[in-house]
C-alpha positions in Angstrom: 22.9 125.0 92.1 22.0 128.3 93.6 19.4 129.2 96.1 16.8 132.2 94.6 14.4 133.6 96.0 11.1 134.3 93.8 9.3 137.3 95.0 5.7 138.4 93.4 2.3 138.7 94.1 1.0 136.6 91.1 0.6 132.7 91.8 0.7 131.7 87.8 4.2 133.8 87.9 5.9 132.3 90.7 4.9 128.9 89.5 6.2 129.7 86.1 9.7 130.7 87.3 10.1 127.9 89.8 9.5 125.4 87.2 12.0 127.4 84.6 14.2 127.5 87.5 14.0 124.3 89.3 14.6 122.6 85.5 17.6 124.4 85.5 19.0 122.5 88.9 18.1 125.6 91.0 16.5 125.5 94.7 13.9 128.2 94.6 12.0 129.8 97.9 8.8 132.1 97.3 7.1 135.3 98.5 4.0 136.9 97.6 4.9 140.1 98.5 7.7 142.4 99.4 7.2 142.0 103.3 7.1 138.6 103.0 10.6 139.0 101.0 12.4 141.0 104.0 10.6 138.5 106.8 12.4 135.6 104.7 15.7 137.7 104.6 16.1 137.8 108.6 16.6 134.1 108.5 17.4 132.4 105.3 20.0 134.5 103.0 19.4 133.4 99.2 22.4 133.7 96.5 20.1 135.6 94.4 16.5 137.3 94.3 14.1 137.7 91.2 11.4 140.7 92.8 8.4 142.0 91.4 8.4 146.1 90.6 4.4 146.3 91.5 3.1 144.8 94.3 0.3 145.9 96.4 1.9 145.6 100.2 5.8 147.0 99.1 6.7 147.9 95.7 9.8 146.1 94.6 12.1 149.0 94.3 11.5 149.9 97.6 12.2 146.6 98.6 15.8 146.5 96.6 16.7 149.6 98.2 16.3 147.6 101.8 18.1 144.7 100.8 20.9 146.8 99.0 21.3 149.2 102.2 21.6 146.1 104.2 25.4 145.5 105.1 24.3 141.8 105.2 22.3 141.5 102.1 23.8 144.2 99.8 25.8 141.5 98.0 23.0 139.0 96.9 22.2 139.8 92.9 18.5 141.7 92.7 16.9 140.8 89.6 13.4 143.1 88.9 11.8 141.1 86.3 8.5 143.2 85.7 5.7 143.9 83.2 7.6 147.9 83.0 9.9 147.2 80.6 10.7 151.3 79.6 14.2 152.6 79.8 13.0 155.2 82.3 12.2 152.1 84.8 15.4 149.6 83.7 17.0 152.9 85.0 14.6 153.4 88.0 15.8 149.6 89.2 19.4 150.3 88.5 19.2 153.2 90.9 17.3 151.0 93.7 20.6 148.9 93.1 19.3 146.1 91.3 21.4 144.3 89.5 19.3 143.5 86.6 15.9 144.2 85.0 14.1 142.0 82.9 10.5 142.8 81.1 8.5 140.0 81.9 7.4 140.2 77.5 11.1 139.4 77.2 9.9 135.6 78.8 11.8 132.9 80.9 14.6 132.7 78.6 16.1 136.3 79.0 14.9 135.6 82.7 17.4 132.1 83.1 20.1 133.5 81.0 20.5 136.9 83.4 20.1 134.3 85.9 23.0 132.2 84.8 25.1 135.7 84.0 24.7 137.3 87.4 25.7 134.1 89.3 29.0 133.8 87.2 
């Protein structure tokens, strides 16, 4: 069982990947933002993060950038999983340092099995 953290500003998709995740015997913690992602970060350090590209207080690439600058943090798998699913943004999150990006059209599946992948 791993720890993730669930970072976006929509309700219905946070819900939707806790549930997906939680089935799958994970413990999941949630932000609605990318501020409240990094205030989470100074005191509880998840084994893995699934973040939002757009979000209206800190964009999700910025936010990967922090995290994977972040002697501390660097090592904890980023997953973007966003509605921009064009190669020019899979490579946009690969050079934030994400680990992953999934297209939110790809659905929950894709989502659990780069999950399940990246904690290998």
């Amino acid at each position: 069982m791993a720890k993730i953290l669930v970072v976006d500003d929509e309700d219905d998709v946070r819900l939707v990947t806790q549930t997906i995740l939680k089935k799958a015997g994970h413990e999941v913690i949630e932000a609605a933002g990318g501020g409240e992602c990094l205030k989470i970060l100074e005191s509880h350090k998840p084994d893995m993060i699934i973040l939002d590209v757009m979000m209206p207080d800190m964009g999700g690439w910025e936010v990967c950038e922090k995290i994977k600058s972040n002697k501390g943090l660097s090592d904890i798998p980023v997953i973007m999983f966003t509605v921009m699913g064009e190669m020019q943004d899979m490579r946009h999150s690969r050079g934030t340092g994400a680990d992953a990006h999934v297209s939110k059209s790809f659905g929950m599946n894709v989502l659990l099995k780069t999950v399940e992948r990246l904690l290998e």
